[in-house]
C-alpha positions as CSV (number, residue, x, y, z in Angstrom):
1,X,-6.6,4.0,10.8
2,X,-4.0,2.1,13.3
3,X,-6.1,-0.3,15.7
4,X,-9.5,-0.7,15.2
5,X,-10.3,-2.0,11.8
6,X,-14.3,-2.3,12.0
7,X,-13.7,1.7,13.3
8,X,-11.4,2.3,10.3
9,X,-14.5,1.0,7.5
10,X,-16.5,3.3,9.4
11,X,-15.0,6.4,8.8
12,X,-13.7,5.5,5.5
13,X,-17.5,4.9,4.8
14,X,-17.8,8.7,6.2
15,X,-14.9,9.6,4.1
16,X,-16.8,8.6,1.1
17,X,-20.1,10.4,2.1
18,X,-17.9,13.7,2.9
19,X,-16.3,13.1,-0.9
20,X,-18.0,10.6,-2.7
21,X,-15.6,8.6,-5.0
22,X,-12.4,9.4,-3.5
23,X,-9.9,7.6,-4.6
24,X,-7.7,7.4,-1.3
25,X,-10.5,6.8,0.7
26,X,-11.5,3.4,-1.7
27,X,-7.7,2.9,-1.3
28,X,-8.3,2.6,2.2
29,X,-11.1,0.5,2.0
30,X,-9.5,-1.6,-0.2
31,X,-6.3,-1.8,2.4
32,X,-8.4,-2.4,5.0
33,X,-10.2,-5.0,3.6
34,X,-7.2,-6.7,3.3
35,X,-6.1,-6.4,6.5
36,X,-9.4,-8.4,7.5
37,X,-8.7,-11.3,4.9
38,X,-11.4,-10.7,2.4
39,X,-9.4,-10.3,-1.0
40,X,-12.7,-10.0,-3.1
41,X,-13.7,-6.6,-1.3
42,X,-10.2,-5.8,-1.2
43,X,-10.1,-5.8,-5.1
44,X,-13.3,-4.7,-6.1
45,X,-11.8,-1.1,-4.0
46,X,-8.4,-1.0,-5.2
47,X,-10.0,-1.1,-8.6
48,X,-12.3,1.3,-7.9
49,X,-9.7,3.7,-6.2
50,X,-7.3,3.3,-9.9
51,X,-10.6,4.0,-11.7
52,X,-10.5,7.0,-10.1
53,X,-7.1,8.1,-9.9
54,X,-4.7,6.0,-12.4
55,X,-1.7,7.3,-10.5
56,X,-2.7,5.0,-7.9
57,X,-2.1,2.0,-9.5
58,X,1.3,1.7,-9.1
59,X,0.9,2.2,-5.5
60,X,-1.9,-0.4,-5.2
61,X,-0.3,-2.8,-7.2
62,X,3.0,-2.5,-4.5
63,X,0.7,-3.0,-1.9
64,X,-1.0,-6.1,-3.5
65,X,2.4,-7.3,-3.5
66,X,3.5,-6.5,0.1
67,X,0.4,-8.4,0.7
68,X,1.3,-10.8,-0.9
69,X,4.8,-11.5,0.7
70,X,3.2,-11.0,3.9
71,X,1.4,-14.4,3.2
72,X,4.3,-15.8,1.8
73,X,3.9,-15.5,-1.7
74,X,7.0,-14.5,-2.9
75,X,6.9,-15.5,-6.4
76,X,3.6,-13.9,-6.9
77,X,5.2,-10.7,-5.2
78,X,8.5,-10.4,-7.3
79,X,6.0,-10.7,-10.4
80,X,3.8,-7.9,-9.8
81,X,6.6,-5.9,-8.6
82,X,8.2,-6.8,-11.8
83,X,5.2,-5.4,-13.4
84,X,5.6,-2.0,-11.8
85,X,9.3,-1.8,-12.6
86,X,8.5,-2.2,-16.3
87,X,6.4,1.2,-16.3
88,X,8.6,2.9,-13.6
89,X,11.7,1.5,-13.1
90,X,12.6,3.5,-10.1
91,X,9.5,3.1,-8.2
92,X,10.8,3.3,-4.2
93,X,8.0,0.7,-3.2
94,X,8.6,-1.5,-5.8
95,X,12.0,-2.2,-5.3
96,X,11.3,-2.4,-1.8
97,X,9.1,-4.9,-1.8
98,X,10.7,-6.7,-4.8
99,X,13.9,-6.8,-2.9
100,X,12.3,-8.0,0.4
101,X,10.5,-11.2,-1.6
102,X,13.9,-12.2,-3.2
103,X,15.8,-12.2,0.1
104,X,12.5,-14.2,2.1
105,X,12.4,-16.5,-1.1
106,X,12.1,-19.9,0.5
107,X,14.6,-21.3,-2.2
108,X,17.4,-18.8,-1.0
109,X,18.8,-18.3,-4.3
110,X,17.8,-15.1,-5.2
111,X,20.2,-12.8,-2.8
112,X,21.8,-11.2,-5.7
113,X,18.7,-9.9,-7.3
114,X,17.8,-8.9,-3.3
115,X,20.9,-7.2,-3.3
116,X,20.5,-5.2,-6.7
117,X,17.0,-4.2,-5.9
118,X,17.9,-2.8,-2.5
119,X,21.1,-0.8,-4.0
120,X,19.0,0.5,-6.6
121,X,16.6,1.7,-4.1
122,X,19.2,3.5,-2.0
123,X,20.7,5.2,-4.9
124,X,16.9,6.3,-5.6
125,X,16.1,7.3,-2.0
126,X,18.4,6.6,0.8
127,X,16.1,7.4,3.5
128,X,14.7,4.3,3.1
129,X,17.2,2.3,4.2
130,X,15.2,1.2,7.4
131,X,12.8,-0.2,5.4
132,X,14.9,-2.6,3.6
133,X,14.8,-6.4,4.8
134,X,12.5,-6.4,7.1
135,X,9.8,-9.6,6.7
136,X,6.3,-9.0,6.9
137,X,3.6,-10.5,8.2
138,X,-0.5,-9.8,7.8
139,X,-0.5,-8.9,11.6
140,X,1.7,-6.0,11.1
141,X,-1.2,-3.7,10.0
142,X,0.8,-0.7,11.0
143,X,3.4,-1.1,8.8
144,X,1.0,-1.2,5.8
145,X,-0.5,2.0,6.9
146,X,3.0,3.3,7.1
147,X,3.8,2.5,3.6
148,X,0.9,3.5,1.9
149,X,1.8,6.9,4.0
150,X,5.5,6.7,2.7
151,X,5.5,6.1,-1.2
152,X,1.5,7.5,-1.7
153,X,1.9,10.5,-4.1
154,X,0.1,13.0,-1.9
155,X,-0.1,11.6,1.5
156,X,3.8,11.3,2.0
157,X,3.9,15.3,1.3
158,X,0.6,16.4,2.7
159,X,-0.4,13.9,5.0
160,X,-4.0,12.7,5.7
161,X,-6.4,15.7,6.5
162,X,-9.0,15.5,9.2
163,X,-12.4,15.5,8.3
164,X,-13.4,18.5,10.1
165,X,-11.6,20.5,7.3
166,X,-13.9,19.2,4.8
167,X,-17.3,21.6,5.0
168,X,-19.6,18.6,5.0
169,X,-18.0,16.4,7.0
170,X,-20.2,17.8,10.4
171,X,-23.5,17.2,8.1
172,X,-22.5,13.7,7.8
173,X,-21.6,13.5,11.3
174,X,-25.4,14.1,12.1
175,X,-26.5,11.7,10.3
């Protein structure tokens, strides 16, 4: 998915021929859609993807938010994040991005709650300690791709898988 992003909708459009309604490949389109600027599209397939697969909507809903913060939006960021930490308050991504949008808060008062939210997520996982403070910005496209590959439930154990090991993907191909 890293580079091309009319390329990317392309074979996520395959993806979705190959296994009609999948919920990481509407994720996808959804982050992707994003990526381009169109936040209509974006929703209508994050949506989709949770209609799918409900254990996705954490997920989404972290990236929303890193979104979000990537525009600047840090109040909008901290409250959907908030949002997540009321189901699951240990979610990795949550904190993450929670933290990040207290510490880029253009008011500068929040650095305590930064601070809180980042020692929580070390005592959760402290392999994620590179992650923590960094500031986003929409151009980075592969650092969303990066944490949807990190703190997705599957994908950060399994990885993606490449369509030739789905048996329709070289019917599809053909067409």
């Amino acid at each position: 998915m890293l580079g091309d992003l009319q390329q990317a909708q392309r074979e996520t459009e395959l993806a979705l021929r190959v296994v009609p309604h999948s919920a990481v490949a509407l994720l996808y389109q959804g982050l992707l859609h994003s990526k381009l600027g169109e936040a209509d599209e974006a929703n209508q397939k994050f949506q989709a993807s949770v209609n799918q697969c409900r254990e996705l909507r954490d997920l989404i809903d972290c990236l929303v938010a890193l979104f979000m913060l990537a525009q600047g939006h840090c109040d909008r960021a901290i409250q959907v994040c908030s949002q997540v930490l009321l189901r699951d308050p240990h979610m990795p991504f949550a904190l993450l991005v929670r933290g990040d949008a207290y510490k880029f808060h253009a008011s500068g008062y929040f650095a305590r709650q930064a601070a809180d939210d980042y020692t929580l997520l070390l005592e959760v996982d402290l392999s994620l300690q590179p992650l923590i403070g960094d500031i986003m910005t929409p151009q980075q496209h592969g650092r969303f791709d990066e944490m949807v590959f990190r703190f997705h439930p599957r994908l950060a154990k399994e990885g993606p898988r490449a369509y030739e090991d789905y048996p329709m993907c070289a019917v599809y191909r053909k067409r």
